[in-house]
N, C-alpha and C positions, 0 to 999 in steps of 0.2 A: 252658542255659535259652534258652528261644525267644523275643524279646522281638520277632518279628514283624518284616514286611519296613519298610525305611522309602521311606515317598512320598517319590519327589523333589518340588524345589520346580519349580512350574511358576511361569514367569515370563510376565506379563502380554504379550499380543500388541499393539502398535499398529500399522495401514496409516498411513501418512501421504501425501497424495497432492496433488502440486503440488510442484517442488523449486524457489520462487523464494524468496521472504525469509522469509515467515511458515514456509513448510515445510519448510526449511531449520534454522529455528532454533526448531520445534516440537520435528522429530527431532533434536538435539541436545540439548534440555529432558530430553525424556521420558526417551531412552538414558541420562543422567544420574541421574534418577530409578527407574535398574533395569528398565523398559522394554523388552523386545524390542522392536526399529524394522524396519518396512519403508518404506523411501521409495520414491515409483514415481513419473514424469509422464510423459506420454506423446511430448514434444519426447527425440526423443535428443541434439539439441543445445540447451539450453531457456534459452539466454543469448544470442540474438542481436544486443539492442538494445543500442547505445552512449548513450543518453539521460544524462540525469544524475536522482540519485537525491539527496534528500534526507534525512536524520538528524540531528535535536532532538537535545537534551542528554539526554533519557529514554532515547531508541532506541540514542544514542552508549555512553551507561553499563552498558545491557545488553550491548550487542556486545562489552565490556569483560569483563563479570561469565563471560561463554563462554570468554575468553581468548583474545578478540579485538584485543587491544591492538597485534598486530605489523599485521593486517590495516586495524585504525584510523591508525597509522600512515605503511603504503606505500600504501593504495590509495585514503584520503579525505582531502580537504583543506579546512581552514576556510575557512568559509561568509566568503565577502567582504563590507564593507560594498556600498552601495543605493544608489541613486536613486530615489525616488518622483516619477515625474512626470505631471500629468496636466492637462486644458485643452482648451478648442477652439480660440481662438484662440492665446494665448500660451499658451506651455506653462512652469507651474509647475513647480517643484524643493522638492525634501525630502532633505538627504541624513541618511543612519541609515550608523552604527559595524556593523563586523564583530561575529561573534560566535563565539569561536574554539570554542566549546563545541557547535556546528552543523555540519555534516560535508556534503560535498558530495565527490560520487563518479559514475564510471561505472557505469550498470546493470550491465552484461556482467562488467566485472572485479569488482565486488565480489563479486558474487552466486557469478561462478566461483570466489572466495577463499573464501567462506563455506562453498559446496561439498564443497571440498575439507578445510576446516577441519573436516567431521561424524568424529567417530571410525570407526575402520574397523570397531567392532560396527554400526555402523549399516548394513543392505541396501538397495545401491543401484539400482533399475531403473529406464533412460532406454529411453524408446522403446516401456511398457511404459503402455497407457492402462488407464480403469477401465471397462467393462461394464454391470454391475449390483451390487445389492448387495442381501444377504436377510438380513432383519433373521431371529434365531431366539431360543432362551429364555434361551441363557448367553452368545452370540456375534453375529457379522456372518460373512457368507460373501460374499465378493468375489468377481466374475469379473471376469479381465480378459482384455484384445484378443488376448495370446498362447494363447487357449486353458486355459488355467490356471485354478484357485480354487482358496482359501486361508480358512480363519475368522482372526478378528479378534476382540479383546475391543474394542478400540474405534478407531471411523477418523476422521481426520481431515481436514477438504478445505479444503485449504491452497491452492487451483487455481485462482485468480483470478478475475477477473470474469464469465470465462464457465465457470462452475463447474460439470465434471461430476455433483460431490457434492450439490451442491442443486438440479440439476436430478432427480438419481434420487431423493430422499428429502424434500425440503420446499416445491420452487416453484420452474416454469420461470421463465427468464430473462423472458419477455415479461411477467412476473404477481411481478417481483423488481427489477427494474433500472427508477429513474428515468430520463429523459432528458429534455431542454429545449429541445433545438433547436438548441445550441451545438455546436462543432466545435472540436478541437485543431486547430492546423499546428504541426507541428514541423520546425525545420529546423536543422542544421548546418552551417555557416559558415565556411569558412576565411580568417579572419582573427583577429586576437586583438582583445581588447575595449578599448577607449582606461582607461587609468590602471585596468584589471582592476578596476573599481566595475561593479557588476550593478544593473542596472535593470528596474524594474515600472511599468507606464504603463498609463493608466486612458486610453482615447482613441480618436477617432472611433468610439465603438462594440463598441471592441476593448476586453479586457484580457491585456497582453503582459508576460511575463518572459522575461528576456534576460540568460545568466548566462555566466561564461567557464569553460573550460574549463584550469585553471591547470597539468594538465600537458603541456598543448599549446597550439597560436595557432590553439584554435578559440572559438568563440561558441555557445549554445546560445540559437537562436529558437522560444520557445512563446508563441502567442497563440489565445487562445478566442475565436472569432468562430462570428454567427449566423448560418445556413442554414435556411432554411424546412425543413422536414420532409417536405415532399413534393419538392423539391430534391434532385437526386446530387450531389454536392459536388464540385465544379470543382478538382484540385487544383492546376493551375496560374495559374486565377484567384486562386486564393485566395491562395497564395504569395505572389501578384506585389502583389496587396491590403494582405498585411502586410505583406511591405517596401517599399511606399508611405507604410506610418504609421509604421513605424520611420526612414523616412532622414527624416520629420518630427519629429523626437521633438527634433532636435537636431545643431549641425553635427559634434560627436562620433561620430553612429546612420551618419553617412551612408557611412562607411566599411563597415558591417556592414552596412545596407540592399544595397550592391552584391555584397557578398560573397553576401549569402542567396538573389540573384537569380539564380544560376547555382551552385545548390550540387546536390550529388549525393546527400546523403544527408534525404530528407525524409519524411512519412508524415504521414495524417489519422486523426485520433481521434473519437469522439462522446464526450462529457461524459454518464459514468456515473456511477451512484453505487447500491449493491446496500440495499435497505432491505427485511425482514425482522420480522417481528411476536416472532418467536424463530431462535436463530441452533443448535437441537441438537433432533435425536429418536431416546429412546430411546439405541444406542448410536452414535451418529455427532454429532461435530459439527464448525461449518466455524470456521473462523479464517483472518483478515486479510479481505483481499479480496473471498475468497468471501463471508462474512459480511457484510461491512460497508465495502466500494468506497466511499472517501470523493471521489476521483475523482487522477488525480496533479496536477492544478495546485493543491490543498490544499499537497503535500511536506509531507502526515502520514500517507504512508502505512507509511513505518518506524515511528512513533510507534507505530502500531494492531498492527504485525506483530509484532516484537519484544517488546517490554513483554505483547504478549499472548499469546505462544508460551509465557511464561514464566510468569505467570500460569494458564493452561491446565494445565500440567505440575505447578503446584503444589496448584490445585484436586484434581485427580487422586492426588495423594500424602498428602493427608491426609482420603482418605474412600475406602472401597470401594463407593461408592454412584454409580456412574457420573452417573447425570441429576441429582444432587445435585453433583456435580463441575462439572460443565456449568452447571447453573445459578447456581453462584459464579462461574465463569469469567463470563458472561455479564453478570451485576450489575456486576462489576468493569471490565469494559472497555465496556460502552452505553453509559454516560453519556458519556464521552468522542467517541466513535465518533459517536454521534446530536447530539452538540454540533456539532464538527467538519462534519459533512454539511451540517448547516445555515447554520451561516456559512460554507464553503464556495459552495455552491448559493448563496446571499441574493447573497455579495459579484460575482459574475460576472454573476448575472441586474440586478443594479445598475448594473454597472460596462459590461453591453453592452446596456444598454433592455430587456430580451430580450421577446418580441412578447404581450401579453396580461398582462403584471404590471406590474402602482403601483411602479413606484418607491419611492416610502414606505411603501407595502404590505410590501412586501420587506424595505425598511430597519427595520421595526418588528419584523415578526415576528423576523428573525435575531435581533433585540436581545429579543425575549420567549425564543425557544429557549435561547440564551446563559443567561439570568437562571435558568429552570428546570430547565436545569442542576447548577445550584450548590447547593442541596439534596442533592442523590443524593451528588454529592463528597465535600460534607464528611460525609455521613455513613459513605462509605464509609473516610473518612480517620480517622475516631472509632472506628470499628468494629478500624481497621491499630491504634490506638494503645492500645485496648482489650486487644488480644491479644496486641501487644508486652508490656504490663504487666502482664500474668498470665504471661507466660511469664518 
């Protein structure tokens, strides 16, 4: 008896495209999820930076829930207690407790630990950028820089700030990306930090973090300061500007004010932050960065990446409805995302006069963003508890 050929099962395709935290721990979601993965970014080496990364207690317990525990172990180390200091003339002190549940790490090694942590089902292409993308009736056809195309059931752009993905499908960068006028310096320092206490200073105009680097005798110097916008940003003025206000901070700063004054490893940033009316069309949507750039002097950017890789993957697994997928993903992680940016953005534009905003103007609306907020929250947390209870 002929009971007919049988369909194999076809296994959903995903591009993921960006391999730094969110894309990293998208393609390990989704491959989880029965997912075919292709990962591609187009850095063949795409972990350059030694910076320091920070991870919350949210972001820490996912990197856990992947079976990340060995990686939490040898390559992040708890978040050091603080110093709050701020003033014009005398300079005030606040000292604030560790929080061993906060994880501080190298860019470069974690990211290459994470890397390497993807299952070897998961396709790897470094070196391999993205093209174009056509949208069709059941697919995505991707071109990429090798010459090559591929359909896709759905793609993800995990590609940070300056995001291939949302520039081919929802809004160039110049019509996507805030910016204020503010400038990163970053600098590495060799020296180690007195009594390994990390300090944040609200001063001259500046606001500085200053963290150590616990498994070395380095120091890590971030401060946002303003630069007119029609200005090229001086990177040795500016340098030499911060560790002016750092060997003032305190006769402690002033060993680390010398050190940063002759360091070799430095670099300027503009203070971004990716804001988006929606973050998915059709079948593509972006995650982390690309989405939703809270800026890195927040250190919530693992919060958004992580928790949201996961989230995404799971929108996905309980609906064959892709823009209905997307759009749980999205309710679930905005509110947070849109909170974050804004107290982000309020406290720097406070903290350095920044040129055309009230002070108090500032100081109010953060504290309204904050507030409306918290609606969306809890009902998204009624909604989690709803559906624990039926199940």
């Amino acid at each position: 008896m002929d009971f007919g050929t049988v369909e194999p099962v076809r296994h959903r395709r995903a591009l993921v495209v960006g391999c730094g935290m969110a894309g990293c721990a998208a393609a390990w979601w989704l491959e989880r999820e029965g997912w075919e993965v292709v990962l591609i970014d187009k850095e063949a080496e795409p972990y350059p930076s030694s910076y320091l990364l920070q991870l919350d207690a949210q972001a820490t317990r996912v990197l856990r829930l992947m079976g990340g525990q060995q990686i939490v172990d040898e390559v992040t180390f708890a978040a050091p207690a603080m110093s709050v200091r701020w003033g014009t003339r005398k300079v005030r002190k606040l000292k604030i407790d560790g929080d061993s549940e906060w994880r501080l790490a190298r860019r470069s090694v974690l990211l290459s630990r994470l890397f390497a942590h993807l299952p070897a089902a998961v396709e790897k292409r470094l070196g391999v950028g993205l093209e174009a993308l056509e949208h069709r009736s059941d697919d995505v056809l991707a071109r990429f820089s090798d010459g090559s195309a591929e359909s896709f059931d759905v793609v993800v752009g995990a590609d940070g700030l300056h995001s291939a993905v949302r520039r081919l499908t929802l809004a160039s960068e110049a019509h996507s990306v805030y910016r204020n006028g503010l400038t990163h310096v970053w600098i590495n320092a060799d020296v180690p930090l007195p009594d390994g206490r990390a300090v944040v200073a609200s001063r001259e105009g500046m606001l500085s973090m200053i963290w150590p680097f616990l498994d070395t005798d380095q120091t890590s110097v971030m401060a946002v300061v303003p630069v007119p916008g029609s200005t090229v940003p001086d990177e040795p003025m500016l340098v030499e500007r911060v560790c002016d206000m750092v060997g003032r901070l305190g006769p402690d700063m002033r060993a680390v004010a010398a050190a940063a004054r002759k360091p070799e490893d430095t670099k300027l940033t503009r203070f971004s932050q990716v804001r988006l009316p929606r973050w998915y069309t059709r079948r593509v949507v972006l995650l982390g960065d690309s989405a939703h750039c809270i800026d890195p002097v927040s250190g919530m950017g693992a919060h958004a990446s992580l928790p949201g890789a996961k989230a995404l993957a799971e929108s996905l697994r309980d609906t064959d409805d892709v823009t209905l997928a997307f759009a749980r993903f999205e309710a679930e992680v905005r509110p947070f995302a849109k909170a974050a940016q804004s107290i982000t953005a309020r406290a720097v534009e406070f903290s350095t006069r920044t040129e055309g905003r009230s002070r108090m103007a500032t100081l109010a609306g953060g504290v309204g963003d904050l507030v409306s907020a918290i609606p969306a929250t809890l009902t998204r947390r009624s909604i989690r508890r709803q559906a624990a209870l039926r199940a």
